[in-house]
Wavefront OBJ file of the C-alpha trace (Angstrom):
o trace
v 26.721 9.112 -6.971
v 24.455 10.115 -3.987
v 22.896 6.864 -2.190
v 19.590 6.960 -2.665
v 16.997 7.790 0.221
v 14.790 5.099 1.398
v 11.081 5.153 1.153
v 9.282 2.850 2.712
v 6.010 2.100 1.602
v 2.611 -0.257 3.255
v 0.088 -0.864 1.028
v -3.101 -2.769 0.868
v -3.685 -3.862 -2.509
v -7.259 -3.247 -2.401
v -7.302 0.093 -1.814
v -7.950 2.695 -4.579
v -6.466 5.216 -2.708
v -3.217 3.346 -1.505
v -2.728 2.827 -5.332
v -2.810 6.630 -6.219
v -0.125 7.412 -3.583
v 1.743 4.169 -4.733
v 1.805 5.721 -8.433
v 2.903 9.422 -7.145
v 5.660 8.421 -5.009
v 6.719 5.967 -8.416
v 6.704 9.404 -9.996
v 8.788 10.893 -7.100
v 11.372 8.414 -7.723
v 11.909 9.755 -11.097
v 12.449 13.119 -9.896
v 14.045 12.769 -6.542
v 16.868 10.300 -4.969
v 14.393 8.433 -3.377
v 14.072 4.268 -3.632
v 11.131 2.888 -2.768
v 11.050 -0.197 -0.652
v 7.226 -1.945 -0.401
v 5.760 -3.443 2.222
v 2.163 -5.699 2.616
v -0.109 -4.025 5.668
v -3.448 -5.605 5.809
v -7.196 -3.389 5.689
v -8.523 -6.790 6.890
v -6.276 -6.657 10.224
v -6.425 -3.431 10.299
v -10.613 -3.910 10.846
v -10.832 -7.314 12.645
v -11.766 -6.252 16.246
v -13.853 -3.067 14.617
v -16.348 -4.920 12.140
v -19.305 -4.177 14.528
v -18.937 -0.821 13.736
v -18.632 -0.724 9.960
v -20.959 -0.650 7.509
v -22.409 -4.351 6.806
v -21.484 -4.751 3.220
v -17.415 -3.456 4.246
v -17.490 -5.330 7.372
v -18.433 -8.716 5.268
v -15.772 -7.818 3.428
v -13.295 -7.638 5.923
v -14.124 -10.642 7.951
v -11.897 -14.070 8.127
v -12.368 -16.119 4.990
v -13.783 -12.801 3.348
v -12.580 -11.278 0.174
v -10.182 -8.325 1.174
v -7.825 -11.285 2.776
v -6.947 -13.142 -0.956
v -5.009 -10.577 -2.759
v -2.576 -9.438 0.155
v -1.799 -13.111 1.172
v -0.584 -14.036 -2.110
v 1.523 -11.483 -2.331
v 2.881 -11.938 0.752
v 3.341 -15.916 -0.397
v 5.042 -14.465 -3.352
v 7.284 -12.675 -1.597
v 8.692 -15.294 0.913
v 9.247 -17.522 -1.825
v 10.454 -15.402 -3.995
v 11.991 -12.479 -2.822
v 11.499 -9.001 -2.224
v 12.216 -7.010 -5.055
v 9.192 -8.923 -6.603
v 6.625 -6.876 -3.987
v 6.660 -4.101 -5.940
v 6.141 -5.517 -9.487
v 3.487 -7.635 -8.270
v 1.942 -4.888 -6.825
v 1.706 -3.004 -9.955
v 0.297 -5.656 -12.022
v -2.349 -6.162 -8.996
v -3.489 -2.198 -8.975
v -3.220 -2.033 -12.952
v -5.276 -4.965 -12.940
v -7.970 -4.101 -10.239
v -8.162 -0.480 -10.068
v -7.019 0.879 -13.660
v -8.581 -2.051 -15.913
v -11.809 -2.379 -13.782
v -11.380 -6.128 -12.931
v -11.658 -6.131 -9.228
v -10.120 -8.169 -6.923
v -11.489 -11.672 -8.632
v -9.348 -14.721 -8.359
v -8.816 -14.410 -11.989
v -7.196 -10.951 -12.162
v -5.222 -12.144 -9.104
v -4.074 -14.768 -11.846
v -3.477 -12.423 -14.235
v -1.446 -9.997 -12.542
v 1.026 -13.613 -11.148
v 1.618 -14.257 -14.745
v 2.349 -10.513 -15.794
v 5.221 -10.907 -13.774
v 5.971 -14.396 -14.193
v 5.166 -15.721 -11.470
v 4.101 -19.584 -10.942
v 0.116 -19.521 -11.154
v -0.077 -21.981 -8.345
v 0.547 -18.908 -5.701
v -2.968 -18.515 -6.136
v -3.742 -20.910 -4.227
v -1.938 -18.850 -1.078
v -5.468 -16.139 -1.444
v -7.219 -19.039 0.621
v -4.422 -19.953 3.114
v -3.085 -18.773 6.109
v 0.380 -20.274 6.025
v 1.908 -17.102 5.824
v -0.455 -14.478 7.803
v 2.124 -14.405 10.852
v 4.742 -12.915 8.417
v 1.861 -10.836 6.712
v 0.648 -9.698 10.877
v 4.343 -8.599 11.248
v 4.327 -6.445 8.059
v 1.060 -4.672 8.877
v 2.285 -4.559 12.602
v 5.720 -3.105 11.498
v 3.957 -0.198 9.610
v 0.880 0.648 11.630
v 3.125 0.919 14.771
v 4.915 3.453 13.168
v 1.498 5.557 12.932
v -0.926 4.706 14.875
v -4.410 2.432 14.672
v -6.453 5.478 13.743
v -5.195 5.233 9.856
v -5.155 3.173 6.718
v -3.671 2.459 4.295
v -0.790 4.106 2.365
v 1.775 4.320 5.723
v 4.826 6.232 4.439
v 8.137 6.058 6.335
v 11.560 8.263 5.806
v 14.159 8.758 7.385
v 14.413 12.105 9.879
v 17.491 14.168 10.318
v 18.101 12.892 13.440
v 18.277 8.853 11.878
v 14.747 8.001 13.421
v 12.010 7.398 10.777
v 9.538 10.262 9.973
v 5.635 8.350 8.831
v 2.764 9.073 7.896
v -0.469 8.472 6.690
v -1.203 9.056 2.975
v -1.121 11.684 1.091
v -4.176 10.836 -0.283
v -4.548 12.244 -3.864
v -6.520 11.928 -6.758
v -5.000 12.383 -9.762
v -1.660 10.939 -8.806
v 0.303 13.536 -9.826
v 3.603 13.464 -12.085
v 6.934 15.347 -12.792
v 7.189 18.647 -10.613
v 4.060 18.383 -9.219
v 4.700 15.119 -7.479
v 8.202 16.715 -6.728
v 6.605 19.731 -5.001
v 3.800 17.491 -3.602
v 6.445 15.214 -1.956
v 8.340 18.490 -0.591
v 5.832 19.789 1.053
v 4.410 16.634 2.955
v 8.108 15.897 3.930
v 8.426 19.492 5.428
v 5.144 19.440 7.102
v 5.860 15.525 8.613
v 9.362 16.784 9.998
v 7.196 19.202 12.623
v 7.459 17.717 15.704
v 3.506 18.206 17.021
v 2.334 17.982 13.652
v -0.477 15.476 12.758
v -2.961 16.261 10.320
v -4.204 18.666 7.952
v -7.378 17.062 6.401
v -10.622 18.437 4.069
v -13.207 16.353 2.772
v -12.722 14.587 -0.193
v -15.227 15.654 -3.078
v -13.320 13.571 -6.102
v -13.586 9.682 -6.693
v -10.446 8.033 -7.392
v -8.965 9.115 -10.668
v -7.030 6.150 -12.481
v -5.894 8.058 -15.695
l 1 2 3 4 5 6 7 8 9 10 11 12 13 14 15 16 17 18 19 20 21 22 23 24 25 26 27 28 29 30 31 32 33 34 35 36 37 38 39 40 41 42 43 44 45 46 47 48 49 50 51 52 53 54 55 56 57 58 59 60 61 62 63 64 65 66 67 68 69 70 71 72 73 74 75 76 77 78 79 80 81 82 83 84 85 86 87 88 89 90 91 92 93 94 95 96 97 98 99 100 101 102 103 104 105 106 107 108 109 110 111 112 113 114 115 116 117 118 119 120 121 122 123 124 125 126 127 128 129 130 131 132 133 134 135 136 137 138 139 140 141 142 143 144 145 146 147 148 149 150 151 152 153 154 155 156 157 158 159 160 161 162 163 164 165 166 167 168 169 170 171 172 173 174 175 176 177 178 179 180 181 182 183 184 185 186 187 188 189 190 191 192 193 194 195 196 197 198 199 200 201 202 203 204 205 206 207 208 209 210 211 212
């Protein structure tokens, strides 16, 4: 058997549309050698020296002690004490939880999603702590390095054909798509990404997120 190539994925938990690109490149595993490997970045971070600029109710969000910092701390807690191959469970029972079901980001679907996958409910109490934010700085450092300060949330990173990663931003897709279509989708923004010179091609979005 062929190893499998490595995919390596930064994700914000919060974000609707990190979650649709988390769910295609799930399907892309099914349909290519690919194994995903997930990684915490932060929108929070990401925003800290920028939250004069945003809009007020976003930039409240953002801010230290705010809500967007919770859900990505505890699963950064859960993953230095626990491993991690549990990133990506907990991950999916944290987007299932807050984007598909509707239940936000409350403590109590934070809750939910750390006994979906078994985890000890007292990592909760990690959503108001910053014992680990130097490990969580060096994950969102790690991945936003590899792009670039002027992008979010998915970063995507591959390896190139001459052993230095290829990343990228996104895509950013609603519907996720499945089977050949997130085969084809995943060909074509790995051909594009290999470019040298190549950095965007971009329209406006005119779809919400789509969950089903």
């Amino acid at each position: 058997m062929s190893e499998k190539t490595p995919v390596d994925f930064w994700f914000d938990p919060l974000c609707p549309w990190a979650w649709l690109t988390s769910r295609w490149v799930l399907e892309v595993e099914k349909v290519r050698d690919i194994e995903v490997r997930w990684h915490v970045m932060s929108l929070a971070v990401l925003n800290e020296n920028k939250l004069d600029t945003l809009p007020p109710e976003y930039a409240e969000r953002m801010r230290p002690g705010g809500p967007s910092w919770g859900p990505v701390r505890v699963v950064v807690a859960a993953q230095q004490l626990h491993g991690d191959e549990i990133v990506g469970p907990l991950y999916t029972a944290l987007g299932t939880r807050f984007h598909n079901r509707g239940e936000g980001s409350s403590r109590e679907a934070i809750a939910g999603a750390l006994a979906d996958v078994g985890l000890p409910a007292g990592l909760i109490e990690y959503a108001d702590s910053d014992t680990y934010d130097t490990e969580l700085r060096a994950s969102h450092k790690e991945g936003i390095d590899k792009v670039g300060q002027e992008v979010g949330t998915p970063v995507i990173a591959v390896p190139g054909a001459d052993g230095e990663q290829i990343a990228f931003f996104g895509p950013v897709v609603t519907p996720a798509p499945k089977g050949e279509e997130a085969a084809k989708l995943w060909d074509g923004t790995l051909l594009v990404a290999s470019i040298p010179g190549f950095y965007e091609i971009k329209r406006t979005r005119t779809a919400a997120p789509s969950f089903d």
